[in-house]
N, C-alpha and C positions, 0 to 999 in steps of 0.2 A: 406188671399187675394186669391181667386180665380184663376185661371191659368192666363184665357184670361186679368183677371185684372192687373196680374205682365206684362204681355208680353205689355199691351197698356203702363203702366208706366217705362218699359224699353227701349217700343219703343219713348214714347214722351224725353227721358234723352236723347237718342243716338240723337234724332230728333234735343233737343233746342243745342247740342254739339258741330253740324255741323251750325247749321242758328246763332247762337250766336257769333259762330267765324266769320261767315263773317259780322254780324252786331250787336254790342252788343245792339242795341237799340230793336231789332227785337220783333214782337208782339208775342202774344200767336197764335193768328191768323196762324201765318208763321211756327210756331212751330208744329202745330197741322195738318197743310196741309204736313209740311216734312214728318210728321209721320203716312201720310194716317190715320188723325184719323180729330174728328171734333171739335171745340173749344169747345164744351160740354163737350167733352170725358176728357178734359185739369182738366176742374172745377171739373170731378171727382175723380182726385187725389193730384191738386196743388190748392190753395185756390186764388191767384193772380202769376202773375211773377217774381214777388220778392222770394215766396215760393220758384219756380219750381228752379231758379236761385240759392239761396240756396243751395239747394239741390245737384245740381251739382256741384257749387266750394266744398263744403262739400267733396262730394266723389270722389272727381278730387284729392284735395288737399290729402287728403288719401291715395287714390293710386300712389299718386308721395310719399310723405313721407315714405309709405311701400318698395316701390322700392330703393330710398335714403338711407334709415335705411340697407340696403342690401347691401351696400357697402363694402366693406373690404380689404385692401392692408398695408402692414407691411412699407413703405413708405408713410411717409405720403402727400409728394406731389402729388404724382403719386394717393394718395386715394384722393384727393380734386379734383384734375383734374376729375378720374374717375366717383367723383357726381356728377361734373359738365355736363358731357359727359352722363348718365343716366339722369339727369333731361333735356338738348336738348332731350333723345331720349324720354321721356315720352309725353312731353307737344308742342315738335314741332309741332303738327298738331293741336293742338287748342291754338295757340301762344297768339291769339288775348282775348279768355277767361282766360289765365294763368295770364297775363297782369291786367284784369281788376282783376281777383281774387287778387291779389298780391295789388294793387294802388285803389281799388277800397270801395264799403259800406260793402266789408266782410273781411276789413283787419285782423278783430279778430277772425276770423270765422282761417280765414288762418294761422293765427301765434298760436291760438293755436293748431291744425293739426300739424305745421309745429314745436311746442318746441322740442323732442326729436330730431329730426336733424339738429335744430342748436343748440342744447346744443352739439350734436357728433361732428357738424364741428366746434365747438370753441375749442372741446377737441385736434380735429388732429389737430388744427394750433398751440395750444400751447405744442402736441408732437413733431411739427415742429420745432416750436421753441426752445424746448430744445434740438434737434439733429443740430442743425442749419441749417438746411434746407428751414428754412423759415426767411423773416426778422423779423430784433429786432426794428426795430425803430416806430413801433405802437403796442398800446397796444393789446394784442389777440381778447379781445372782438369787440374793433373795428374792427379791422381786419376782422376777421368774419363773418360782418356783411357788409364790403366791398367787398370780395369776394362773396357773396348773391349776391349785389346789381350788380357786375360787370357782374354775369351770366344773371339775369333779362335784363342790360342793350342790351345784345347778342340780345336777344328773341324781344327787342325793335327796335334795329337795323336787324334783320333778316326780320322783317316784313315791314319795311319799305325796303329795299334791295332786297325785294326776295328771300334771301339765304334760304337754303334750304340744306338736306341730308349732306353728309359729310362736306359742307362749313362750316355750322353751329355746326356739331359736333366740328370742328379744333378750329373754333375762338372762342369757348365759353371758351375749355381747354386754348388757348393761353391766353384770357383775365383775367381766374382765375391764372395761375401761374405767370402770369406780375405782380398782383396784390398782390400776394404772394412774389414776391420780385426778380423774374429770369429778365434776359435779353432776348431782342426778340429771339437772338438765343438758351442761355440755353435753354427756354421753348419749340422753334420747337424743339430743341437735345432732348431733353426728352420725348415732343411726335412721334419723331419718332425711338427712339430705344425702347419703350416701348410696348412689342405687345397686351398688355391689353390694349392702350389708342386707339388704332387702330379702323378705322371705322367698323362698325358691327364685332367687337370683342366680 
């Protein structure tokens, strides 16, 4: 591909990243104006908006699972918390497309992206579990996949809230370790003597 070819298809990704999150309905039209290009320029590298859309949860989903897979803490609460705290800081600014990727026509597109970190975080809950650091009274897998859900629910509630920057760092970690089995207070006592859970840590 061409230079100027990657640059207009780099620039229409970044373009529908921004106009998506504020409207997932949004045209090609508005995609292609964000990106100072012309809806022609669009059809020459996306074949509809379904494509282009693709495309992006595709390589959204990627680089948050790349990030996530990067996680690592000899604790394993403190390592849940800390995914959870790296997936806010990945996807906070395009909340609204993390949401439809997640709930939306590419959940398979997503979860397969997403197998190798939730196969890691079913692994740290049931190294939770056998340190007892996590609880016992749901089975791991579930579990696992409750703690998912409780982070996505963060990013649901954040967008309707407005939270925003550290707010949203704090209550994503509070809402995975509640869910992992702490009390309101263990879980602030943990993120605040933990200086890895720390905002821009």
């Amino acid at each position: 591909m061409r230079r100027d070819a990657q640059e207009n298809r780099a620039a229409l990704l970044a373009a529908a990243r921004v106009v998506l999150n504020r409207d997932p309905d949004a045209t090609l039209d508005q995609i292609a104006a964000e990106a100072g290009l012309t809806r022609r320029s669009v059809y020459g590298h996306f074949a509809n908006r379904d494509e282009l859309r693709r495309e992006l949860v595709t390589g959204g989903t990627a680089r948050v699972a790349t990030a996530l897979a990067a996680v690592e803490h000899p604790d394993p609460l403190v390592r849940l918390a800390l995914i959870a705290a790296r997936m806010w800081a990945e996807v906070e600014h395009v909340r609204v497309m993390t949401l439809f990727a997640v709930r939306g026509p590419y959940q398979d597109v997503v979860a397969g992206e997403l197998r190798p970190v939730r196969e890691e975080l079913r692994s740290t809950v049931e190294a939770g579990l056998a340190t007892g650091r996590v609880r016992d009274d749901v089975e791991p897998a579930i579990l696992a996949r409750l703690i998912e859900s409780a982070a996505i629910a963060v990013l649901d509630e954040a967008t309707r809230a407005g939270l925003a920057g550290a707010d949203g760092h704090r209550l994503v970690m509070l809402m995975v370790l509640s869910t992992c089995g702490l009390d309101a207070a263990g879980a602030a006592r943990l993120i605040d003597t933990t200086p890895e859970l720390e905002w821009g840590a």
